[in-house]
N, C-alpha and C positions, 0 to 999 in steps of 0.2 A: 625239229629238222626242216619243217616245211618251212618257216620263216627264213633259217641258212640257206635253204636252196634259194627264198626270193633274192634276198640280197647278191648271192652268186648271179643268180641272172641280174641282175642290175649289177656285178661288177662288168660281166660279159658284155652287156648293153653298153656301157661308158666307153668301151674301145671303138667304141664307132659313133660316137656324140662329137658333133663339131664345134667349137668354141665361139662360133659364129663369128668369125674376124677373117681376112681373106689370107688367101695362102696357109690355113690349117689343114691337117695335116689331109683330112678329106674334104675340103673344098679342092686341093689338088688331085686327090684318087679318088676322083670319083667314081662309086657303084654303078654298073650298065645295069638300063633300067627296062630296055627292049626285051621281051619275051623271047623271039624270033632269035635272037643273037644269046641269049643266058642257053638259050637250050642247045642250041648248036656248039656252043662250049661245053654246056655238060655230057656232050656226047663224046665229043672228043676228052675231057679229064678222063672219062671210066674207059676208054681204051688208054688212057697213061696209066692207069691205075684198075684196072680189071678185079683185081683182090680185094678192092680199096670199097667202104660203106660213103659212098659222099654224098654230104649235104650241102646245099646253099644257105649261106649266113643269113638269120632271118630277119638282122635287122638291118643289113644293108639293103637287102631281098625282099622288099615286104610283099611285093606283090606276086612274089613268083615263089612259093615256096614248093625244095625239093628232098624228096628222102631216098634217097637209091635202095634199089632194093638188096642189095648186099647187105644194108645195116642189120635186118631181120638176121640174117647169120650171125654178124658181129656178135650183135647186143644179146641177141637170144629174144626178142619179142617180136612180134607178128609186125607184117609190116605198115597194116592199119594204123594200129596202137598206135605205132611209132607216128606217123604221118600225123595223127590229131596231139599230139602234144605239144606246149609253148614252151617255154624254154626252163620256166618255174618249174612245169611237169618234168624235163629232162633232167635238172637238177636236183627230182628228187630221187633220182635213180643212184646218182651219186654216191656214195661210201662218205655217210656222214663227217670222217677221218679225213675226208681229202677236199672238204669243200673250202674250208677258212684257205688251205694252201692254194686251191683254186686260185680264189678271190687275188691271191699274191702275186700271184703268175700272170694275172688277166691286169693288175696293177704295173707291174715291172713289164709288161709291153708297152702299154699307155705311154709309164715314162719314156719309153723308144722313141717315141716318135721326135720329129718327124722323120720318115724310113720309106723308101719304096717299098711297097708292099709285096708286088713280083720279082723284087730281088731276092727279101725277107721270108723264110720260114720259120714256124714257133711250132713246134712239136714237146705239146704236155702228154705225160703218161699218168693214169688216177683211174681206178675202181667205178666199176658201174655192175648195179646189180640186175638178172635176168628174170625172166619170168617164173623160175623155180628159187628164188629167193641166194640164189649162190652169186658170190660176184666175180664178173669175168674182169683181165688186167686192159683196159683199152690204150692205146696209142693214139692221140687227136693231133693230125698234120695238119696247124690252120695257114693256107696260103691265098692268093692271090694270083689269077690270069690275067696280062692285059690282052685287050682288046683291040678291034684293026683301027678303032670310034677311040681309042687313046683313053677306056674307058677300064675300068676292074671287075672281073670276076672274084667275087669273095666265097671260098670253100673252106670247109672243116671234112678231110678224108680221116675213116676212121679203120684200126685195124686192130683185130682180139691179139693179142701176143702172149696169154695166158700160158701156153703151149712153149714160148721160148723163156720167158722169164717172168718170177712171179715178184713184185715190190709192195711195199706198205709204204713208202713216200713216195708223194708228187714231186716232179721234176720239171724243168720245162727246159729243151736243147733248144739255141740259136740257132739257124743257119743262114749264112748270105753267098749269094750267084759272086762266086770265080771264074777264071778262065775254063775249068774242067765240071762244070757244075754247081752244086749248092756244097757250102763245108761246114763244117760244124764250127762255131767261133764263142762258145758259149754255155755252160750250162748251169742254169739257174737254181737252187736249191730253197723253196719257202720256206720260212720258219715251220716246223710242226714236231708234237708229242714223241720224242724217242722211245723207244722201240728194244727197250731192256738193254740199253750199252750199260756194260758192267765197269767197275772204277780202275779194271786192269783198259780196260778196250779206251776208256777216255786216256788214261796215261799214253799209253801209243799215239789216238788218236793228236795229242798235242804235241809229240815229239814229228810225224811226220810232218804235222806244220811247220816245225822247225828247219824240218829237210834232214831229218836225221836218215842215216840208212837204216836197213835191217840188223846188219849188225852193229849196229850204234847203236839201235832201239835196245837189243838185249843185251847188251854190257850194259845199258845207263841202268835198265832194269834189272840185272840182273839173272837172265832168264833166258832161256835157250832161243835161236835162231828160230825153230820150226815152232816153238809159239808162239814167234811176234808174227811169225806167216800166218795161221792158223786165227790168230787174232784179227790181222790185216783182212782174210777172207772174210770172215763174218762181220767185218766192221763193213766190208764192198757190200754186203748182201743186205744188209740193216740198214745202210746209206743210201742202198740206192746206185750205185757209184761204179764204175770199174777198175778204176787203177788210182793209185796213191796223191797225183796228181788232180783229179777229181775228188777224192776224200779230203785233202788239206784246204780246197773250196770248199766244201760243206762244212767242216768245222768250225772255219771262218765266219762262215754266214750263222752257224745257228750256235755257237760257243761265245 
């Protein structure tokens, strides 16, 4: 595991490696590298975000590294602990299950680019375990502040959501700045280990691809109405997913 965790931080590290040729993607966004002005923004993100654990990106960040003290709640570890670890150590906090899917997600931004960053939101959901050996469901909203210096704040806000929904796959939602805010335009699904779909739940699963309805599904199958419902739930809760249109994209991706 500790090996998967290095390579995860070295996928995480490549989203911010510049190809060295002008106009990539961070030669144009560039990291604020002033103390004076990182902190005076990170004062102002944790009043947008008060609930929120945030950290500064450590490798845009090298010299100014920060851990909010919210994460100690999040994560469930002391907020020391937190503070002295590099990104390997973070990673091996990880839910062994959810790091290769990481690594996918931290790949399928990469290909994003090039994206303004402060338009751009990448919110991954994936397992991290606490000090008492249980693992809590975390939320990581990684975005971007610009600056007055025309320059980026790089943040990873973090939030327990264990309490509203509990998942066994990684996801990763889009979002890009519209006229009314950020909208969702996206969401990712990495290849990973299924999660006991049965060969009733995959027949379904490939008829809503199709675009069949509910009552299509169970005429083609044969089978009443309120168990291709019944199916359809536990196929959102194993998926990861909320609605049918969400599920005929996971299937896609990993069928």
């Amino acid at each position: 595991m500790k090996r998967e965790a290095q390579n995860t931080a070295k996928a995480y590290e490549n989203l911010f490696a510049s190809e060295q040729i002008k106009g990539s993607q961070h030669d144009e966004y560039k990291a604020e590298d002033n103390s004076d002005i990182i902190f005076t923004h990170l004062r102002f993100a944790e009043m947008i975000f008060p609930e929120g654990g945030i950290m500064l990106c450590p490798i845009s960040h090298v010299k100014s590294k920060y851990v909010g003290i919210n994460c100690e709640r999040i994560f469930g570890h002391p907020h020391d602990f937190l503070e002295k670890l590099d990104l390997a150590d973070f990673f091996q906090l990880v839910h062994e299950d959810d790091l290769h899917p990481l690594k996918q997600c931290f790949a399928f931004i990469k290909q994003s680019e090039p994206y303004d960053p402060s338009a751009h939101r990448f919110v991954i959901r994936y397992r991290v375990r606490n000090k008492h050996g249980e693992y809590v469901h975390i939320q990581n909203d990684n975005l971007a502040i610009k600056t007055s210096n025309e320059t980026y704040l790089y943040l990873m806000v973090f939030s327990n959501v264990s309490a509203e929904e509990k998942f066994y796959h990684v996801t990763l939602d889009v979002f890009k700045q519209g006229k009314n805010g950020f909208i969702k335009s996206y969401t990712y699904n990495p290849k990973q280990e299924q999660k006991g779909i049965t060969p009733r739940q995959n027949d379904i699963a490939k008829l809503i691809v199709k675009g069949f309805t509910n009552q299509e599904i169970a005429d083609q199958l044969s089978v009443s109405i309120y168990t291709v419902k019944n199916h359809k739930q536990m196929l959102f809760r194993k998926a990861n997913v909320k609605n049918s249109l969400e599920l005929a994209n996971y299937v896609r991706q990993n069928y």
